[in-house]
C-alpha positions as CSV (number, residue, x, y, z in Angstrom):
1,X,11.7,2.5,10.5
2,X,11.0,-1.6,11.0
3,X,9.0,-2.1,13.6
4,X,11.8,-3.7,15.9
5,X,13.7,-0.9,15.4
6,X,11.2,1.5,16.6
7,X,10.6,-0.9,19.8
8,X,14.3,-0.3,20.5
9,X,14.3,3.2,20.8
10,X,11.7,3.3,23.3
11,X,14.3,2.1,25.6
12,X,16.0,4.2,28.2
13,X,19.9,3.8,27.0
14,X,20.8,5.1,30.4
15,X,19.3,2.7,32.6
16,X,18.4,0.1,30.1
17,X,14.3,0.3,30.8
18,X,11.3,0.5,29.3
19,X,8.5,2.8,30.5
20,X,5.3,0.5,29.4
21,X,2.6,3.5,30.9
22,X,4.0,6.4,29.0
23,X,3.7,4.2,25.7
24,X,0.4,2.8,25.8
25,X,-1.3,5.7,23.7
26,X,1.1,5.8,21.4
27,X,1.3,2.1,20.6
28,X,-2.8,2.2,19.9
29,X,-2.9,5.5,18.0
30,X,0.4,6.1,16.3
31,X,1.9,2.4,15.6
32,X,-2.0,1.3,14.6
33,X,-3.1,3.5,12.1
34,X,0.4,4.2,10.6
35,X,0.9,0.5,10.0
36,X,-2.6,0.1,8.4
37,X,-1.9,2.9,6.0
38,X,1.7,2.0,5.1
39,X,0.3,-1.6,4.9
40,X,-2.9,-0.9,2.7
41,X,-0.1,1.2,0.3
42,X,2.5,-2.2,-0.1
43,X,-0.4,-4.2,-1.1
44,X,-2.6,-2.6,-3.2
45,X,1.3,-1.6,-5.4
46,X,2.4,-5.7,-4.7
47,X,-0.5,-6.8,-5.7
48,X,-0.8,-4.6,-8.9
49,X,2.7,-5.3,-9.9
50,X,2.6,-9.3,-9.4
51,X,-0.1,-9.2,-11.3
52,X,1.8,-7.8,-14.4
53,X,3.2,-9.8,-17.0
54,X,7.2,-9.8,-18.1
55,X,7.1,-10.1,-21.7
56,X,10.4,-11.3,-22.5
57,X,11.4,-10.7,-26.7
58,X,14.5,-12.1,-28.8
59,X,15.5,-9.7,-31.3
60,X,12.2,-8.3,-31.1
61,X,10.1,-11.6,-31.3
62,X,8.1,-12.2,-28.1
63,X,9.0,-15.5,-26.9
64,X,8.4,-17.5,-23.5
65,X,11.6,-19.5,-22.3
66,X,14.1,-19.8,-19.4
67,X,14.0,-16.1,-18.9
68,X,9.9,-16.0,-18.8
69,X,9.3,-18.8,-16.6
70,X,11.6,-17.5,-14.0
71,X,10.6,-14.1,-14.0
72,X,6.8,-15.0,-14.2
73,X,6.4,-18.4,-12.6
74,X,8.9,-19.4,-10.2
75,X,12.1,-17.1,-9.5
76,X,13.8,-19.5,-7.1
77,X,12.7,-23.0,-5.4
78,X,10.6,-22.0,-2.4
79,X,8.6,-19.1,-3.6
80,X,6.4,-18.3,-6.4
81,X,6.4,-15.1,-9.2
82,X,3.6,-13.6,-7.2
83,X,5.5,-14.2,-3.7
84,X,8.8,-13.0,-5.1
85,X,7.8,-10.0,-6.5
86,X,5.6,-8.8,-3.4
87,X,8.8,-9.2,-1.0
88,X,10.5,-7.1,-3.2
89,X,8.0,-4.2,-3.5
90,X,7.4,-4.6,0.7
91,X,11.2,-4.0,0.6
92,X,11.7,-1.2,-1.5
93,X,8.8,0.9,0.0
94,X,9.8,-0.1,3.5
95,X,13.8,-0.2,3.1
96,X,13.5,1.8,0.1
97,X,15.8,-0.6,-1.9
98,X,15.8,-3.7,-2.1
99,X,18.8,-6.8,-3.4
100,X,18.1,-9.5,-5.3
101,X,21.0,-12.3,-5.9
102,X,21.4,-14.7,-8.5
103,X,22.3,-18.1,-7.6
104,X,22.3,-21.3,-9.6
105,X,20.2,-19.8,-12.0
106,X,17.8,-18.6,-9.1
107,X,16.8,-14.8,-8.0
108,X,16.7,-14.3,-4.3
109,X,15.3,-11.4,-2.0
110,X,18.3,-10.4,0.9
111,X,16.3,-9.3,4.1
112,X,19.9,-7.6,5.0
113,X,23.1,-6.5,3.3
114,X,26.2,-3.7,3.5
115,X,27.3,-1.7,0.7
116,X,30.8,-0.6,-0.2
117,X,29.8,2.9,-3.4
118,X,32.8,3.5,-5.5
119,X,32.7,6.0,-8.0
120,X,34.6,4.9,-10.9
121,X,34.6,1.2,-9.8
122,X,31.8,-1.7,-9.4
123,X,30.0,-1.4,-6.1
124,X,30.4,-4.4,-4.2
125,X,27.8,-6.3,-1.4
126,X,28.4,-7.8,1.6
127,X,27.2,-9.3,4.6
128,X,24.2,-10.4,2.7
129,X,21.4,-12.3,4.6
130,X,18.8,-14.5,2.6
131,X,16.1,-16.1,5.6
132,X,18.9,-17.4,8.0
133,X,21.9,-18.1,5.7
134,X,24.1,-15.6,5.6
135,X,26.6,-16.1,2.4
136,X,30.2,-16.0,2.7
137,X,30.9,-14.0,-0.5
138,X,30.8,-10.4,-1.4
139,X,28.8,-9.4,-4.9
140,X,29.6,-6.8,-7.3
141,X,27.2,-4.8,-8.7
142,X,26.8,-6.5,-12.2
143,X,25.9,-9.7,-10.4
144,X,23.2,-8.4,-8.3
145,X,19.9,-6.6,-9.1
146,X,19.8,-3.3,-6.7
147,X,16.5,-1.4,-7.2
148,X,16.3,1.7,-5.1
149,X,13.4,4.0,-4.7
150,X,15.3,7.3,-4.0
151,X,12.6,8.7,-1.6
152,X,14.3,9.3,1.4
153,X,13.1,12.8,2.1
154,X,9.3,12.1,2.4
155,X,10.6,9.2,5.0
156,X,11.0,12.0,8.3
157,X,8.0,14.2,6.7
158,X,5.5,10.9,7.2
159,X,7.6,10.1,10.3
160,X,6.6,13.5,11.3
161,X,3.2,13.6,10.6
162,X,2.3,10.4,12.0
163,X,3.7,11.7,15.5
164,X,1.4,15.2,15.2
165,X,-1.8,13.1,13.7
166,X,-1.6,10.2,16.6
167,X,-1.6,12.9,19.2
168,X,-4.7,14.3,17.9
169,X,-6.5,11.3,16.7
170,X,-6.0,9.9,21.0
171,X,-7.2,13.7,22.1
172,X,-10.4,13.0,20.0
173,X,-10.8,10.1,21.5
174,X,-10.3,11.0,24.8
175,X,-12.7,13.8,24.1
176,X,-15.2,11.1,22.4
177,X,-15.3,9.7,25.6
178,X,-15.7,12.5,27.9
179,X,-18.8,13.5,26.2
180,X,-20.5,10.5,26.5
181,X,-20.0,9.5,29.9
182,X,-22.8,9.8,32.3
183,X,-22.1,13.2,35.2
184,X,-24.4,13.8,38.1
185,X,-24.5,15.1,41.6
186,X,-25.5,13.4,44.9
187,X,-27.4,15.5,47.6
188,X,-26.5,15.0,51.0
189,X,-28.2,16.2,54.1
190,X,-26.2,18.5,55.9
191,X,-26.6,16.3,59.4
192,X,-25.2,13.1,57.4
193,X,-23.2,11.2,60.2
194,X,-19.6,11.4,59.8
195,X,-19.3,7.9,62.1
196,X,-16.6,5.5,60.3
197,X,-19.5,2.9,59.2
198,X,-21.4,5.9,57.1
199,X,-18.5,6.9,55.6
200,X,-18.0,3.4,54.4
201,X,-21.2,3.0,52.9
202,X,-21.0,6.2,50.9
203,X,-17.4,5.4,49.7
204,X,-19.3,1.9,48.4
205,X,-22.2,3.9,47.1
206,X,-19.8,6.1,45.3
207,X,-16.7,3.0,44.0
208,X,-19.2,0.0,44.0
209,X,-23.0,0.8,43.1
210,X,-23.0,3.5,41.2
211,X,-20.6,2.0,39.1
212,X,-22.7,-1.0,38.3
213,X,-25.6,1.6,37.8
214,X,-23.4,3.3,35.6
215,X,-22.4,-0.1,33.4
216,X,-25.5,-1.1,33.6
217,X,-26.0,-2.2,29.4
218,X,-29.8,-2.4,30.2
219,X,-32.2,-0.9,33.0
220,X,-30.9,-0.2,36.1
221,X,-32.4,1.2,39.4
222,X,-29.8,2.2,42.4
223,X,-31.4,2.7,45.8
224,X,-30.3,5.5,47.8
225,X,-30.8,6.1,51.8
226,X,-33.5,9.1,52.9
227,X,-31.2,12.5,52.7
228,X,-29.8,11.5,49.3
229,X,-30.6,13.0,45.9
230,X,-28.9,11.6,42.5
231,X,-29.0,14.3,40.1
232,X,-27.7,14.0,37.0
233,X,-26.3,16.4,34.6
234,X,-27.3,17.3,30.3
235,X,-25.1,15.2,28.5
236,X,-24.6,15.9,25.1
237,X,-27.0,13.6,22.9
238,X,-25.8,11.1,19.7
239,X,-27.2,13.9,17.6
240,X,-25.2,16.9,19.1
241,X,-21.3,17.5,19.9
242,X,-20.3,14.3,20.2
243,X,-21.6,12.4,17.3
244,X,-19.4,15.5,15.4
245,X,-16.4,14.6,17.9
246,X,-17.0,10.8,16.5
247,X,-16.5,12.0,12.5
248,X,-14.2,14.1,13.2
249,X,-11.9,10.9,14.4
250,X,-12.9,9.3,11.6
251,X,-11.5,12.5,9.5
252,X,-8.5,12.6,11.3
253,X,-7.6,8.8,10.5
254,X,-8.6,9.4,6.8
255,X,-6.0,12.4,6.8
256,X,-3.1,9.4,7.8
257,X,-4.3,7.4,5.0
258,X,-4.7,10.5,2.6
259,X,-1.1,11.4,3.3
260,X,0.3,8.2,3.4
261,X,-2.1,7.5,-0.6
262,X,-0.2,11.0,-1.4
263,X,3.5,10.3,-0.6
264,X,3.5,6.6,-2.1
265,X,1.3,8.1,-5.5
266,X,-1.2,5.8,-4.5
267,X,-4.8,7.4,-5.0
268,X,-6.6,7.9,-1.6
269,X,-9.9,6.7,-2.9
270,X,-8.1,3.1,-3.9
271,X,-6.8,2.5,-0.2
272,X,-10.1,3.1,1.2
273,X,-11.7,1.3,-0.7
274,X,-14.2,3.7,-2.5
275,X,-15.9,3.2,-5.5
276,X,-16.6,6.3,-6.5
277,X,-14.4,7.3,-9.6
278,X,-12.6,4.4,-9.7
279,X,-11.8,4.2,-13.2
280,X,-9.6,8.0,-12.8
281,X,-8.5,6.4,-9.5
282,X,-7.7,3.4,-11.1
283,X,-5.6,5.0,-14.5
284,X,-3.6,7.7,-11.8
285,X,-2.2,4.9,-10.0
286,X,-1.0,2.8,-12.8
287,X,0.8,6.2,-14.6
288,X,2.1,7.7,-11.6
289,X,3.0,4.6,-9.3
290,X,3.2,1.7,-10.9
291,X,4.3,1.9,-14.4
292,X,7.5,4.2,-13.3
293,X,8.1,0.9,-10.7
294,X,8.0,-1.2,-13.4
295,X,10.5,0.5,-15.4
296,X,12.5,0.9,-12.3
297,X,12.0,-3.4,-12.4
298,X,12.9,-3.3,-16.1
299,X,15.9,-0.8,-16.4
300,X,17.7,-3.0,-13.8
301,X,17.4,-6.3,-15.2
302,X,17.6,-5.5,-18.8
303,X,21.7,-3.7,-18.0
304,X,22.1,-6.8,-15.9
305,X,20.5,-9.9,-17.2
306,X,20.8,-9.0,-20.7
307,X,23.2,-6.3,-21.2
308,X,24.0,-3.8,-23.9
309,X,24.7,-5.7,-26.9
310,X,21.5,-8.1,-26.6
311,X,19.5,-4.8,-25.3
312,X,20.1,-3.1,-28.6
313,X,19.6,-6.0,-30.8
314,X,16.2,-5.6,-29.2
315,X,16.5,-8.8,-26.8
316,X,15.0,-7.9,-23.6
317,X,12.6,-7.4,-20.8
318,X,9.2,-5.5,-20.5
319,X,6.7,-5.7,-17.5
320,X,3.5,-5.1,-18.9
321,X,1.2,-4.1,-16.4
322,X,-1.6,-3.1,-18.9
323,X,-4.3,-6.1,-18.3
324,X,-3.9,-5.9,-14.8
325,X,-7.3,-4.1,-14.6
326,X,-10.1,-6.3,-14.9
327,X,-12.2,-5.6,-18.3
328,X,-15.8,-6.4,-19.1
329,X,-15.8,-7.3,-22.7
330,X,-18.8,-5.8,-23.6
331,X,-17.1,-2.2,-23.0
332,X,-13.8,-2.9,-24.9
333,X,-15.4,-4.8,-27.8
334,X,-15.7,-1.4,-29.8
335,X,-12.5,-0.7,-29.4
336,X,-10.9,-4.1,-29.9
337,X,-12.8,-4.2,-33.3
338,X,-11.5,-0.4,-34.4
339,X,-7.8,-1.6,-33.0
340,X,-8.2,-4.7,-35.8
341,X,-10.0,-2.4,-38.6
342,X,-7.1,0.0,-38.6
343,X,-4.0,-2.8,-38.4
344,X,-2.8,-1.8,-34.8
345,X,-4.6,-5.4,-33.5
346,X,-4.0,-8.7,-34.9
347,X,-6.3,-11.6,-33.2
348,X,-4.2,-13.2,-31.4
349,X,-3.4,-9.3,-29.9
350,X,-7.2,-9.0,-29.4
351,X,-7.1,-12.4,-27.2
352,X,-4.5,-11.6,-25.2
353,X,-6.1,-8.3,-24.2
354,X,-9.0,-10.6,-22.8
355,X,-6.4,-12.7,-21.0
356,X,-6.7,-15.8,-23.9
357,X,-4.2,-17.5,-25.1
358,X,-3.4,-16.6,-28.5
359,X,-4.4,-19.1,-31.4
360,X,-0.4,-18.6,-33.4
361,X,-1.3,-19.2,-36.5
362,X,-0.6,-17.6,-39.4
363,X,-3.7,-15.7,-40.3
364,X,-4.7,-15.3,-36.4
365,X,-1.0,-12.8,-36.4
366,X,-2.0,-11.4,-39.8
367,X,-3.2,-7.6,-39.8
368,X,-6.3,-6.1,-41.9
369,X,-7.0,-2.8,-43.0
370,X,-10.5,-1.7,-43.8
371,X,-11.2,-0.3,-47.5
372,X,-12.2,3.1,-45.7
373,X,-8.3,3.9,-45.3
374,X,-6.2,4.9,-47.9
375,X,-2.6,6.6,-48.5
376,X,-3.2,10.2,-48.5
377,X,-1.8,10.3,-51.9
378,X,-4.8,8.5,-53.3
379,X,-6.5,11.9,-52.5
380,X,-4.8,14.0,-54.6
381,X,-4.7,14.2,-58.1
382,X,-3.0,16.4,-60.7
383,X,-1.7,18.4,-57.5
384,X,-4.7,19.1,-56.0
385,X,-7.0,17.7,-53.1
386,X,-10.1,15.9,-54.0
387,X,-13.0,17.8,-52.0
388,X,-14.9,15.2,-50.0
389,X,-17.9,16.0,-47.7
């Protein structure tokens, strides 16, 4: 649900009003939190794809031409890759789909459209909004690029959850404060006059000074009239119930983030922000989350861009999200050199692993095998194997 949306059905449809009092905790514990979650989930995945690469091959020879500076530098006039390609991840885990129209040789991201499903005939788009323009054409399926995420069903679940966790989380904190406000008793004589004046001056005791006494950030002293006797009640210390009442809000917001990590296959640890076990973190989120978005990326354009014939004449698309982890050299120059001994690595492979350009020459592209490897029929002779140690 967009935010708007959701501001909409607050509304009374009966009388057309809004009841601002009966919304305020909700707004701070439900509409916060969720957000922040959802939020941290779009951009850690946005951020992770637009940082892949779309290697773009011509009966199977990598090359970089029309195709690879639109995909990877600038899809249309006013926005960048990196722009582009975060729009249309923020769409398909908000909208769960997300169009993308080809114009002039330009892609474009509609922030609205209607859909018209056939079964044995192209679908066809209309009412499609890009910005403020809204085109005066329908679009068949082959001329757009329709990526859909299919996760409708965890959509009510998290809707669901957030509603039970937000009640909770404002309990705690109403609790939170409760136990750390200051409680006390004044004495009165039993004679105290009951004239108008002395009531007055105990109802501004009670609203006025003991309220400032109670504020009070530093030392405070509030004088009270002979018969009187302030005494104020245990409170539970920062070390008791209430610095547990404090953690356990904190627990209750990291269960909305937790959840939120869980139903997007985002590891919990990456939205946080912890460092411990990132690396495991690190490798979960790029099998389970975003290489399966990237072939969701790649499936689409490759039928649509490039089609069938060019597809299996091996001219096509791949988003290679494989250097979008940051590398110390030092720990992958062991493997590097074991990729080259055994011919899987050429140099100009090795170089682009480190996020160099590659040298394209012919012996940088030529592969090596070290002497240690030989056929395994080398190793046998008159029809038996040669023992080795």
């Amino acid at each position: 649900m967009k935010m708007w949306d959701w501001f909409l059905s607050l509304f009374d449809k009966s009388t057309n009003t809004l009841q601002l009092n009966a919304q305020v905790g909700a707004l701070t514990a439900e509409v916060y939190f969720k957000y922040l979650a959802i939020q941290s989930c779009i951009n850690l995945i946005a951020n992770t794809v637009a940082r892949g690469e779309f290697m773009t091959y011509i009966r199977g020879e990598e090359v970089k031409k029309d195709n690879y500076y639109l995909l990877n530098v600038e899809p249309n006039q006013n926005k960048s890759a990196s722009k582009f390609w975060r729009d249309v991840i923020c769409h398909l885990i908000c909208d769960n789909e997300c169009l993308v129209v080809q114009q002039s040789n330009k892609f474009y991201v509609a922030d609205s459209f209607q859909v018209r499903e056939y079964a044995f005939m192209e679908n066809v788009y209309t009412d499609i909004v890009i910005g403020d323009l809204k085109l005066n054409r329908s679009y068949t399926e082959s001329e757009v690029f329709h990526f859909e995420l299919h996760n409708d069903e965890i959509r009510p679940v998290l809707e669901g959850l957030y509603v039970s966790y937000a009640k909770l989380i404002a309990a705690s904190q109403d609790n939170y404060k409760k136990s750390r406000a200051k409680r006390g008793t004044l004495e009165l004589e039993s004679n105290y006059p009951q004239t108008d004046k002395a009531i007055r001056d105990l109802t501004d005791l009670l609203d006025v000074r003991f309220k400032r006494f109670f504020e009070a950030e530093g030392n405070a002293v509030i004088p009270l009239a002979r018969g009187m006797k302030y005494n104020e009640l245990t409170t539970k210390t920062a070390t008791g119930s209430s610095s547990t009442e404090s953690r356990d809000i904190r627990a209750l917001v990291d269960d909305v983030f937790d959840f939120t990590g869980i139903a997007f296959q985002v590891p919990p640890p990456l939205i946080k922000g912890n460092v411990a076990d990132t690396d495991k973190a690190m490798s979960n989120f790029l099998t389970f989350c975003v290489n399966p978005l990237a072939e969701l990326i790649t499936d689409e354009i490759n039928r649509k861009l490039y089609g069938k014939a060019a597809f299996l004449e091996k001219t096509y698309v791949r988003l290679d999200v494989s250097r979008v982890k940051a590398v110390d050299i030092k720990e992958i120059a062991n493997a590097l050199d074991i990729l080259e001994r055994i011919g899987a690595f050429c140099v100009d492979d090795s170089l682009k692993v480190l996020g160099m350009e590659p040298l394209n020459t012919e012996w940088s592209r030529a592969r090596f095998m070290t002497k240690n490897y030989e056929p395994i029929e080398t190793r046998i002779k008159g029809g038996e194997k040669v023992e080795t140690a």
